[in-house]
C-alpha positions in Angstrom: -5.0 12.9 -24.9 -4.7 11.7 -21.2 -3.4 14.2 -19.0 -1.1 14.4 -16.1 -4.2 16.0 -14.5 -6.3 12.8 -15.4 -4.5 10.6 -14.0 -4.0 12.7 -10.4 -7.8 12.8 -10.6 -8.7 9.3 -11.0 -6.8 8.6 -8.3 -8.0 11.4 -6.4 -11.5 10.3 -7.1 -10.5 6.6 -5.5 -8.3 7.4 -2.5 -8.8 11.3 -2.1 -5.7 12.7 -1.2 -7.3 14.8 2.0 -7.6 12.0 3.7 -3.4 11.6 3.5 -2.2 11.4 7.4 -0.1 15.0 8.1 3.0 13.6 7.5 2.8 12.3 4.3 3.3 14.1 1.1 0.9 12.1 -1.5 0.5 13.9 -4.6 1.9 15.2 -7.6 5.7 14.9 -6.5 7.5 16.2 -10.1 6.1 17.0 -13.4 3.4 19.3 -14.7 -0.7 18.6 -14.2 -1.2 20.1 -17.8 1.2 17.9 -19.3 0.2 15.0 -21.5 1.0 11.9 -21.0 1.8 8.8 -22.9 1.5 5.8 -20.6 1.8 4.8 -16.8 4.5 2.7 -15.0 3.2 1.8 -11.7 5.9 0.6 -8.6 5.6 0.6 -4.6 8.6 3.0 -4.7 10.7 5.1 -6.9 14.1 4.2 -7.8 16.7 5.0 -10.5 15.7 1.5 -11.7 12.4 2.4 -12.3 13.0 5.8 -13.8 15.3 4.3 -16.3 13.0 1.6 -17.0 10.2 4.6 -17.3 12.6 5.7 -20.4 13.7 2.6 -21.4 10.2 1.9 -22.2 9.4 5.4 -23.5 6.7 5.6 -20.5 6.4 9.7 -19.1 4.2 8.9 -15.9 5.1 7.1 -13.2 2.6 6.2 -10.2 3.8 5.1 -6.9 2.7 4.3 -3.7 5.6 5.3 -1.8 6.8 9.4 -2.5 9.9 9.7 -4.0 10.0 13.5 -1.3 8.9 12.5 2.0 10.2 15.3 4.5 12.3 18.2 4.2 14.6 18.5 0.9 17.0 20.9 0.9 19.0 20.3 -2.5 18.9 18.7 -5.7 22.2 17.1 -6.8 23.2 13.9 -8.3 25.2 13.6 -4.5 21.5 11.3 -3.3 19.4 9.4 -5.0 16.7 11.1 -4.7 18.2 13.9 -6.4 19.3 12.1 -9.2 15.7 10.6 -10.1 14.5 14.1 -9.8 17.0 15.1 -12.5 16.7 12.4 -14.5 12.3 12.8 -14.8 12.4 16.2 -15.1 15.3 16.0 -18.0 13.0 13.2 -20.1 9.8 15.0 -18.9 8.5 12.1 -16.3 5.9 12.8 -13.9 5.5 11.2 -10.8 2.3 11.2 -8.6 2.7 9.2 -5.4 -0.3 7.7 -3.2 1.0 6.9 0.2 -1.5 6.9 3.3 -4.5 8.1 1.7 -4.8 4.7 -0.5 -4.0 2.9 2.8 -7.2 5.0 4.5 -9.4 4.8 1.6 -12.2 2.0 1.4 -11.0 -0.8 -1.1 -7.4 0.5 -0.3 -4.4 -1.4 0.6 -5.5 -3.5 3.9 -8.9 -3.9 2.2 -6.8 -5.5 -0.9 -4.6 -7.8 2.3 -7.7 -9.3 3.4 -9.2 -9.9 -0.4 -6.1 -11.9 -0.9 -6.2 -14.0 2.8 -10.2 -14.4 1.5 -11.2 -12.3 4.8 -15.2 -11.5 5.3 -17.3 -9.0 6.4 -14.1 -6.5 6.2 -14.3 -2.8 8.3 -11.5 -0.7 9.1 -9.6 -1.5 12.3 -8.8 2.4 13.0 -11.8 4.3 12.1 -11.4 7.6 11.1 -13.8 9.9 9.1 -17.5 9.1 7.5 -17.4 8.2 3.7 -21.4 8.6 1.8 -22.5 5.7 0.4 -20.0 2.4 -0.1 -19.7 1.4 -3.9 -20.6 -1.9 -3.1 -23.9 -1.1 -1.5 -25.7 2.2 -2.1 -27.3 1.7 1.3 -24.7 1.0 3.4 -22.8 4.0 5.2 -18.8 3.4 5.5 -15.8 4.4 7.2 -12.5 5.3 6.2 -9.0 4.2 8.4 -6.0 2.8 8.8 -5.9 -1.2 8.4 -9.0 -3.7 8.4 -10.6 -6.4 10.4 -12.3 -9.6 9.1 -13.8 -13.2 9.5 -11.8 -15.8 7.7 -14.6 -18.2 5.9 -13.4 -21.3 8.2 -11.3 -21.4 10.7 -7.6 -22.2 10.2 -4.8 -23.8 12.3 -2.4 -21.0 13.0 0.4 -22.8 10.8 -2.2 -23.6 8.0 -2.7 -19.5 8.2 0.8 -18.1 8.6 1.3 -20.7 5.1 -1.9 -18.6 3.8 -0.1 -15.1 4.7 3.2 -16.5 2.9 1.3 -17.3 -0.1 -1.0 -14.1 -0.5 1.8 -11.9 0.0 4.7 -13.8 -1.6 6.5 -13.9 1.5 10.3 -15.4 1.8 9.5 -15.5 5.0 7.5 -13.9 8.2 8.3 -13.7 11.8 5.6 -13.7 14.8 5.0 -14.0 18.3 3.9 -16.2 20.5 0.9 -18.1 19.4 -1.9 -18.0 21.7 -4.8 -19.1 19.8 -4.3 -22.4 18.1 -7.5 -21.8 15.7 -7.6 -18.3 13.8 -11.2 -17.3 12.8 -11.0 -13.2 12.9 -8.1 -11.6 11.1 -6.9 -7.8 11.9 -4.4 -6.4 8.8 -2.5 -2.8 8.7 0.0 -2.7 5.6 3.0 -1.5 6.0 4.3 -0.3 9.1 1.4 -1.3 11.8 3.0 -1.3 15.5 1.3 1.7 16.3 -1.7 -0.2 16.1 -0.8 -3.2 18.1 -3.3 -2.8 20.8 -6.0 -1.7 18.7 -5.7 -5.0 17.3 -5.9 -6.8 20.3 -8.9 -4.9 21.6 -10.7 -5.4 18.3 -11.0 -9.0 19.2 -9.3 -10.4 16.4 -6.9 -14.0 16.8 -4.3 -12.4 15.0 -2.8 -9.0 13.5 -0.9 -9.7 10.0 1.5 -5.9 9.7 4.7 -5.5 9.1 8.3 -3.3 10.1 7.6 -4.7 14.2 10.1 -3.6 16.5 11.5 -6.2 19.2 9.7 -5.1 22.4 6.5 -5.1 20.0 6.9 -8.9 20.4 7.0 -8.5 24.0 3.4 -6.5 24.3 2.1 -8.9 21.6 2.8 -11.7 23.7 0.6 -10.3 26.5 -2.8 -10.3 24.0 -2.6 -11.2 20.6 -0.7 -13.3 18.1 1.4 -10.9 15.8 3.1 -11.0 12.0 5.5 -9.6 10.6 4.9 -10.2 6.8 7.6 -7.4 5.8 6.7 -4.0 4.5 6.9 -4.4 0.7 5.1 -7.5 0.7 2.2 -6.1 2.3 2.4 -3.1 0.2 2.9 -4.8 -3.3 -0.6 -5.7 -3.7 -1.3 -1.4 -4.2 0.3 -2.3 -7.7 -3.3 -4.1 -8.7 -5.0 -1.5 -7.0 -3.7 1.3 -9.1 -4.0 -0.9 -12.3 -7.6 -1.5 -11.6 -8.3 1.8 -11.1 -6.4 2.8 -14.0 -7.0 0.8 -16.8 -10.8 1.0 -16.0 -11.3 5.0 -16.4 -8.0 4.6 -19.0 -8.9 2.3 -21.7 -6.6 1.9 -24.7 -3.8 3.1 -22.5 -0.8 1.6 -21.8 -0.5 1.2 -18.1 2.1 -1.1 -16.9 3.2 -2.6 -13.9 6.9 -2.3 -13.2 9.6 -5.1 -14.1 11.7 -3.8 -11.0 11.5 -5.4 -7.5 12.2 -2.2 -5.2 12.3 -4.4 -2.0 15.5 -3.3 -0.4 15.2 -6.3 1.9 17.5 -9.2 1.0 16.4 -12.4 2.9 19.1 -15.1 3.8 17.7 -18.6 4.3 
């Protein structure tokens, strides 16, 4: 029988969860390591929705990307939401393990997965941060762990023949971006999620463009002085973690359900 521990393990094993940022809180976020479990429901985020599909579907793990406690908590009531999913896992015995910034650092994590999907080469992480051993691709080959990636598109592309390339990969209703300044893209810097903080990292890295997502307005501004910017939105970067954890999953898992979730947790509504 798979346990709760398993699972937090493999996991572990893939994106280790030292290498979280300080304030995240990746992890086991409710439920019991020793407790068996019966199947895994895997979502960017943790809603009601998903909890209740979770029992619908008589599944008692959930994995997310997103923690469902991020931050001080103070009380558990049925007054917030995050309350009542707590409530409602711990009453039908769900688990929930969350893997927030460490998958995002880890090699083969999220803006690895981004560049996979734009068809990016010769990928390294754009922020550098701590010395892995040995890559799994190449037993010879020292890597590096960090935040977002940089790449080599195989040809170059117009920049509207790309920005139709980012909507595509990431299922986007729509992106926003600054001024272009480059009318040929060739090298291609990613961060998923929320990526301003990396802005001029980008732009020193030498890449045409920096594909990220949640950018303020006066990011627009300083983008405008050095480097063509996107704003592909924060789920839609992020979804692609979903694959992630199945690969991982159903590869140390096998005859075991594991199952992506039904639910779209965007809470972004785009008006066309």
């Amino acid at each position: 029988m798979v346990k709760v521990r398993d699972i937090h393990e493999i996991l572990n094993g893939f994106a280790p969860y030292g290498l979280q940022e300080s304030y995240d809180n990746s992890g086991l976020q409710v439920g019991d390591f020793s407790a068996d479990s019966n199947g895994i429901l895997l979502a960017v985020d943790v809603t009601e929705k998903v909890v209740d599909e979770a029992i619908r579907e008589g599944i008692n793990t959930i994995v997310s990307h997103h923690p469902l406690i991020f931050g001080g908590i103070n009380k558990i009531t049925a007054e917030s939401a995050t309350g009542r999913i707590i409530m409602e896992a711990v009453r039908h015995g769900i688990s929930i393990i969350s893997c927030h910034t460490n998958i995002d650092k880890a090699y083969n994590g999220v803006s690895y997965r981004m560049g996979t999907l734009l068809g990016l080469t010769g990928m390294r992480p754009l922020s550098a941060e701590s010395l892995c051993d040995k890559s799994p691709a190449d037993s010879d080959s020292e890597i590096t762990t960090g935040l977002g990636v940089i790449g080599t598109l195989p040809t170059p592309l117009s920049f509207e023949n790309f920005a139709d390339k980012v909507k595509d990969a990431f299922s986007c209703d729509s992106i926003r971006h600054s001024r272009v300044l480059k009318p040929m893209i060739s090298t291609v810097a990613l961060c998923g999620g929320s990526g301003g903080s990396f802005l001029s990292l980008a732009a020193a890295s030498g890449a045409d463009v920096y594909v990220t997502a949640d950018l303020r307005y006066h990011d627009f501004f300083k983008a405008e002085e050095s480097i063509t910017t996107i704003d592909a939105g924060h789920f839609e970067t992020e979804r692609c973690v979903i694959d992630i954890f199945y690969d991982i999953l159903t590869k140390n898992f096998t005859n075991f359900a594991v199952r992506r979730t039904s639910e779209k947790t965007n809470p972004v509504i785009y008006l066309h």
